[in-house]
C-alpha positions in Angstrom: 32.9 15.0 104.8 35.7 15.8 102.5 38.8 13.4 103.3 42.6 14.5 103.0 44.2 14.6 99.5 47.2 12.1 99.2 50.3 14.5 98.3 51.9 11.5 96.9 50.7 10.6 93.3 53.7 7.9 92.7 55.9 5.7 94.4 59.2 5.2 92.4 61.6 2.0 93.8 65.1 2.9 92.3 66.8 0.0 90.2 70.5 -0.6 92.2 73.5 -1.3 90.6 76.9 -3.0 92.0 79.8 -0.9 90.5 82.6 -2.7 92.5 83.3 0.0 95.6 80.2 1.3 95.9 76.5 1.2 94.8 73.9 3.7 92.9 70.7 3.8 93.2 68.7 5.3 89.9 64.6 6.2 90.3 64.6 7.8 86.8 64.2 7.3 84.1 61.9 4.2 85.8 59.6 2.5 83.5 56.4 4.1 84.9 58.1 7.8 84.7 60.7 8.9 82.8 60.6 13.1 84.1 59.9 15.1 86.9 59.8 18.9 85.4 63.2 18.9 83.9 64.6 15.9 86.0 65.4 13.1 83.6 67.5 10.9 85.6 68.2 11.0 89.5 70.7 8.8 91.2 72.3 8.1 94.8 75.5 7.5 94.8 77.3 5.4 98.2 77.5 5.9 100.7 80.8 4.2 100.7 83.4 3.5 102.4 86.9 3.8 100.3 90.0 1.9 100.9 93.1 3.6 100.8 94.8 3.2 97.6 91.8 3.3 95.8 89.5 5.6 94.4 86.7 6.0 91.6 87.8 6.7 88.3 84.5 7.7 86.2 86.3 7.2 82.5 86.1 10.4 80.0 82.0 9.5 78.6 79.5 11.7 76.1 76.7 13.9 76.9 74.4 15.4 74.6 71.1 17.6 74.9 70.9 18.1 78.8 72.8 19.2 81.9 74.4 17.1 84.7 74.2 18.2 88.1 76.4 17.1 90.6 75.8 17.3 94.2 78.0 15.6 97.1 77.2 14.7 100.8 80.7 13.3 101.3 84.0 12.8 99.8 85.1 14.8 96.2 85.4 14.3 92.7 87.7 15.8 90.4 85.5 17.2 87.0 87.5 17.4 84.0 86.0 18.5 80.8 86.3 18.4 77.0 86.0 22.4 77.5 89.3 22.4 79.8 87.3 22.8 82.9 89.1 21.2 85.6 86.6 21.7 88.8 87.3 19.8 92.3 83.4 19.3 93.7 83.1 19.0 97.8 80.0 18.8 100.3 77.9 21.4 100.0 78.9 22.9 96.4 77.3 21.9 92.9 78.8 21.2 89.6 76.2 22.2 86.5 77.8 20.9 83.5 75.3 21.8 80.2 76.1 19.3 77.4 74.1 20.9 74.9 75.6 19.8 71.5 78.1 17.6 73.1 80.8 17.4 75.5 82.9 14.6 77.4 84.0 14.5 81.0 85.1 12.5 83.4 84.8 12.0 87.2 88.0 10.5 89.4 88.9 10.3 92.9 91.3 13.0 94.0 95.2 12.1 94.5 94.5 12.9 97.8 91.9 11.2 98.7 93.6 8.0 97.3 96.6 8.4 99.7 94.1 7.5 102.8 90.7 6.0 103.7 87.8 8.0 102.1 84.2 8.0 101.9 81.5 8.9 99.1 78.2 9.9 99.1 76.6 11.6 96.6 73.3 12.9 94.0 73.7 13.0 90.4 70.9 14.3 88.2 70.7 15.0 84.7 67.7 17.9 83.6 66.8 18.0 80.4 67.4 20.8 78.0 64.1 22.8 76.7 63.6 22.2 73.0 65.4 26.1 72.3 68.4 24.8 74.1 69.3 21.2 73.5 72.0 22.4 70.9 73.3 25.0 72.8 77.0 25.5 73.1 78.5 23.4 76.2 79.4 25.0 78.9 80.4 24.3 82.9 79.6 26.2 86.2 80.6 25.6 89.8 78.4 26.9 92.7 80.4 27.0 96.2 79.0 25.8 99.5 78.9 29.4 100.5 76.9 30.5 97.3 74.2 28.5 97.8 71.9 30.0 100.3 70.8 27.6 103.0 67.4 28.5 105.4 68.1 27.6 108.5 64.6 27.6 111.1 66.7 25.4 114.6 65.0 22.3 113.4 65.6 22.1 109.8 68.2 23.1 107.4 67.4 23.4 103.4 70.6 24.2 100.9 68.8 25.4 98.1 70.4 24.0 94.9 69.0 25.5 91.7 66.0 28.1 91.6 64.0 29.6 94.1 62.4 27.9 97.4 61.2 29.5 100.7 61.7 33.1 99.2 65.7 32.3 98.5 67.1 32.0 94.8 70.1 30.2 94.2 72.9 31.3 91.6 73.0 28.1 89.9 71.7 28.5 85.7 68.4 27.1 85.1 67.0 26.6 81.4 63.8 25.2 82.2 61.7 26.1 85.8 63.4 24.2 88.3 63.3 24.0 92.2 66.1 21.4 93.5 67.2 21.5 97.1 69.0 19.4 100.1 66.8 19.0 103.5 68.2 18.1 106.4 65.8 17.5 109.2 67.1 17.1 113.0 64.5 15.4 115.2 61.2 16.9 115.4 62.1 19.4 112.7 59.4 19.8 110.0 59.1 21.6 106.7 56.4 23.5 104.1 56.9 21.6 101.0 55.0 24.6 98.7 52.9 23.7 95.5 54.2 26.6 93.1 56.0 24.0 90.8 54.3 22.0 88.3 55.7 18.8 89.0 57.5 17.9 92.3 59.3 14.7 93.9 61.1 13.8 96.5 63.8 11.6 97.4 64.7 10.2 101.2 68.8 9.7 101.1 68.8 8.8 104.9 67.1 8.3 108.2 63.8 8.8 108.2 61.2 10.9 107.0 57.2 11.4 106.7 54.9 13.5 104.2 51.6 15.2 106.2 52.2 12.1 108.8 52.7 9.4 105.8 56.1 7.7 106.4 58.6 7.8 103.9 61.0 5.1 103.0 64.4 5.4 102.4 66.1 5.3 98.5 62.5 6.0 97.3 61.2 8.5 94.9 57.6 10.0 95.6 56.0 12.1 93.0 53.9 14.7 94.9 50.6 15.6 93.7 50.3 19.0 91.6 48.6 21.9 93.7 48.9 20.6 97.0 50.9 21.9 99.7 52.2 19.4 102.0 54.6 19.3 105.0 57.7 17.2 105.5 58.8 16.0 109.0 60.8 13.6 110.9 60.9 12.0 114.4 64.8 11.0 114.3 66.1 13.0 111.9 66.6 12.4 107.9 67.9 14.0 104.7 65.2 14.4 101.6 66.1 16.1 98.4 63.3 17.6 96.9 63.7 18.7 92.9 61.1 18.9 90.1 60.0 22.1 88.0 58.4 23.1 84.8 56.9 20.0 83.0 57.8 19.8 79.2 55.7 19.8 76.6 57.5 17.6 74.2 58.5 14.4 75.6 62.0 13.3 76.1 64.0 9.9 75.6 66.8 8.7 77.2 69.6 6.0 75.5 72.6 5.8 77.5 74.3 9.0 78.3 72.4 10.9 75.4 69.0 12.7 75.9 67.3 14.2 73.5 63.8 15.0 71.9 64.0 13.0 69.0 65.3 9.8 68.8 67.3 10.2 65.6 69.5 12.6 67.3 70.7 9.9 70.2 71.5 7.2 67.6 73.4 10.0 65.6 75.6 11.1 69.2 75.3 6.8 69.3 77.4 6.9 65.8 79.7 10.1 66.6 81.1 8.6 70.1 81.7 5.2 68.3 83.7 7.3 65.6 85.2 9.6 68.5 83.3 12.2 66.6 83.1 13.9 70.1 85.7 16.6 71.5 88.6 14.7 73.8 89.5 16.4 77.5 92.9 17.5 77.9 95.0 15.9 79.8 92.5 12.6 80.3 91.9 11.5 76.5 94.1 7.6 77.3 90.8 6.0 78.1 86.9 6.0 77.6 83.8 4.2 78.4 82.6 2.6 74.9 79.0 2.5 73.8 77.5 -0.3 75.5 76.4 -3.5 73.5 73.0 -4.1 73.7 70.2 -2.8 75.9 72.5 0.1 78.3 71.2 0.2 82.0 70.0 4.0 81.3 67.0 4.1 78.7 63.5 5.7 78.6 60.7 3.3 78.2 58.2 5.3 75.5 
């Protein structure tokens, strides 16, 4: 007799890290995998709980050869670019920022969410740029709550994020094939997690979750199994994000904030930020993060 196939390949415990009023949690790059499709690094940020008269203030910091996405549950961030942009992100909207060549931004608390008690909660992923694209111009979109399509069955509620799940496509630029989306399962609701992508993952934020009757633990990665179809549930109710894509031929490695395909090209973006080679954002250019001495926290492990 034939027994069930696993759906879960990999089980990825994120590395936590104290940054005063809240923490993050990062799953990639871990040393046992550094992608899933496109998805290069994947982090929880909070929740947290803000006091008033403070806020985050994410300094102006470089980017080179991939895209950040930035997704929040709770609270806002104020995006300002070396492009201009000046973007304010809520719940429910995404921020796709493409670095390509090289761009700076920072990410602060809002004035007025500093004026009162506030509370964040957020994903942040970086995707990798195909090998045609890692030099591409910058550039910076925002995606509203309202133009990303959600699939609501009574039970469960999915926001798709970037490209197309459960026969909905969201507006959000893709380079690579990617499927990224925001679950949120009441109790007893359930979900088909489908097996067109070549590599999938995915992520519990809160309460609680299982995979084909496997439970799930919270702040985990699980890398699914390519091919097979599985389907997500939850007795008390949870929120999973599930992202992955297209996997890449060539690999990828990670130093810091830089990603690129050849390691030459993130010691060179290493040498141009020391140098503030890199473009400055108007109207935030007092202050920067400076290239970390020694081993950074964020680095692929060929």
């Amino acid at each position: 007799m034939t027994q069930p196939t696993d759906p879960i390949i990999q089980t990825i415990t994120p590395t936590s890290h104290n940054l005063g009023d809240f923490r993050v949690h990062r799953s990639l790059p871990a040393k046992e995998r550094t992608m899933v499709g496109p998805f290069i690094f994947f982090d929880q940020a909070g929740p947290a709980q803000i006091d008033a008269g403070k806020g985050i203030d994410v300094r102006p910091h470089p980017h080179i050869n991939l895209a950040t996405v930035t997704y929040m549950y709770e609270g806002s961030f104020l995006h300002r670019d070396s492009l201009g942009t000046e973007q304010l992100i809520e719940p429910g909207a995404v921020n796709l920022m493409t670095a390509g060549k090289g761009i700076v931004h920072s990410e602060r608390s809002p004035q007025e969410d500093r004026a009162k008690p506030s509370k964040l909660s957020a994903i942040q992923t970086w995707l990798a740029l195909p090998d045609r694209d890692e030099e591409r111009d910058p550039a910076f979109e925002h995606v509203s709550e309202g133009g990303l399509p959600v699939i609501d069955c009574g039970q469960a509620r999915a926001r798709v994020i970037m490209g197309t799940l459960w026969g909905e496509t969201a507006p959000t630029t893709t380079y690579a094939k990617t499927i990224y989306a925001d679950i949120q399962l009441l109790p007893g609701g359930s979900v088909p997690i489908d097996a067109e992508a070549d590599e999938r993952a995915i992520y519990v934020s809160g309460g609680d979750a299982a995979l084909d009757g496997r439970p799930l633990q919270p702040q985990t990665l699980y890398v699914l199994r390519p091919g097979v179809r599985a389907t997500l549930m939850s007795v008390d109710g949870g929120r999973v994000m599930l992202c992955g894509g297209e996997a890449f031929a060539s690999p990828r490695h990670v130093w810091w904030n830089f990603v690129s395909s050849t390691k030459d090209r993130l010691m060179q973006a290493r040498d141009d930020w020391e140098a503030m080679r890199f473009p400055l954002i108007p109207g935030d250019d007092q202050e920067f993060i400076p290239i970390p001495q020694g081993r950074p926290k964020t680095v692929s492990y060929p």
